[in-house]
C-alpha positions in Angstrom: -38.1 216.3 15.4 -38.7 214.9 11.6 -40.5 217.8 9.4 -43.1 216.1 7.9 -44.2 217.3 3.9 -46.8 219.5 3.5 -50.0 218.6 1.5 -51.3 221.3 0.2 -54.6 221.0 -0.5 -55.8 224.5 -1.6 -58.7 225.2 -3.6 -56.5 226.4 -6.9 -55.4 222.7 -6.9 -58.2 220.8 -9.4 -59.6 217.9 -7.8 -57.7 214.9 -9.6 -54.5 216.0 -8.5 -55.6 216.8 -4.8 -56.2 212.9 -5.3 -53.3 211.8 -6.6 -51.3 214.0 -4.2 -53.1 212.6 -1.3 -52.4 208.8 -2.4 -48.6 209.5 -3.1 -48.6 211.3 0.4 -50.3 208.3 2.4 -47.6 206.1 0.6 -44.8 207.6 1.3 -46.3 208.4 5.3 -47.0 204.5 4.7 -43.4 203.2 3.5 -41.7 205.7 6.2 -43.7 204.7 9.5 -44.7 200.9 8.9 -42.0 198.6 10.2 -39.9 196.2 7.8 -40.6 198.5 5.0 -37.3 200.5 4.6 -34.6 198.9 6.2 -31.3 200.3 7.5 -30.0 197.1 7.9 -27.3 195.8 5.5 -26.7 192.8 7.9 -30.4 190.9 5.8 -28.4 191.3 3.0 -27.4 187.3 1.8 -24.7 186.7 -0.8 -24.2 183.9 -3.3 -23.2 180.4 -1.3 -19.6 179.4 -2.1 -18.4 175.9 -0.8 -14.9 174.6 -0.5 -13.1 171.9 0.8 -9.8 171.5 3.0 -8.8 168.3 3.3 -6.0 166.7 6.3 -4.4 163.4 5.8 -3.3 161.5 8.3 -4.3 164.0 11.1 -4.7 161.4 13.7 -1.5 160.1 13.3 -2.1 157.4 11.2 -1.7 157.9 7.3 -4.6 156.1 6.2 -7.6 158.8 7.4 -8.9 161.7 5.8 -10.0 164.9 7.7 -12.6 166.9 5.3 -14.4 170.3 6.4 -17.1 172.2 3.7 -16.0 175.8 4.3 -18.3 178.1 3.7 -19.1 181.8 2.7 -22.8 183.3 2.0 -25.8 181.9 2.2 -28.0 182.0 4.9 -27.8 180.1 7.8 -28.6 176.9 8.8 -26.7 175.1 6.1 -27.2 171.3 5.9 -25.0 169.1 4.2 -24.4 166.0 2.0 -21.2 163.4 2.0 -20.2 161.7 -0.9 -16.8 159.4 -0.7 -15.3 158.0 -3.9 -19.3 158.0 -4.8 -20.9 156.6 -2.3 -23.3 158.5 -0.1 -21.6 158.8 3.6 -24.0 159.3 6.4 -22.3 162.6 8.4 -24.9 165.6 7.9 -22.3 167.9 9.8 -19.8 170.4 8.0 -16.9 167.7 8.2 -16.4 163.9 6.9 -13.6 162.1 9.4 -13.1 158.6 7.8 -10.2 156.0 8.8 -8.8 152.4 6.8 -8.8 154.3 3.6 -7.3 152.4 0.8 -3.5 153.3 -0.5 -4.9 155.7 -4.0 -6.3 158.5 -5.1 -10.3 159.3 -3.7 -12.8 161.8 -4.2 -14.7 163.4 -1.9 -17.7 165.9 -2.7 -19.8 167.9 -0.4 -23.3 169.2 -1.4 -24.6 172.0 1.2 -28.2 173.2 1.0 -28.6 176.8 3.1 -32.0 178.4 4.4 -32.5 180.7 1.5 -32.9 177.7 -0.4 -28.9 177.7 -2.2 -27.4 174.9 -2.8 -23.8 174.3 -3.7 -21.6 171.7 -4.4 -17.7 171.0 -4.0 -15.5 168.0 -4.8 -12.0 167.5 -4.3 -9.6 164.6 -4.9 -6.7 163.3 -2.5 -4.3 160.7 -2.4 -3.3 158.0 0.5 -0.2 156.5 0.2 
């Protein structure tokens, strides 16, 4: 069983402090028995949103597509995300860009992700087809 403080409201007490005792009592009764207010939890705890992006050529065999997947740490959950390719806005909203019949060069692809705490980060990385 939890002791709960004593309040000691004798007489010797003047009446101010009787007051302010009471208040800082019903707080602290308040903060300890009302749900959501102290939380053992360290799982609601959200870091900072880092993006990054790992790119595969020629995965499919042939050495003119480009495999790109945002991989992600922090934030909070569900992340949406934004394409670019060599600056052009590509329409994939998932965590990957697959694109085939890329050019012989270098390109650059960047990834903006937005997450539900309202983060948003951005990664771009350049790769070559030959």
């Amino acid at each position: 069983m939890i002791d709960e403080p004593h309040l000691d409201m004798s007489p010797s007490y003047p009446l101010s402090m009787k007051i302010v005792t009471a208040l800082v009592f019903a707080s602290l009764l308040l903060l300890y028995y009302i749900p959501g207010c102290v939380s053992d939890d360290s799982s609601a705890v959200v870091g900072e949103l880092n993006v990054l992006i790992d790119v595969v050529i020629g995965e499919d065999g042939e050495n003119d597509s480009m495999n790109a997947t945002a991989v992600l740490s922090g934030g909070e959950s569900p992340y949406s995300y934004q394409w670019e390719l060599d600056g052009s806005q590509m329409l994939s909203m998932n965590s990957y860009l697959k694109m085939g019949n890329l050019s012989q060069g270098q390109h650059i692809v960047s990834v903006s992700v937005s997450s539900n705490d309202g983060q948003v980060e951005q990664a771009t990385v350049s790769f070559n087809i030959e």
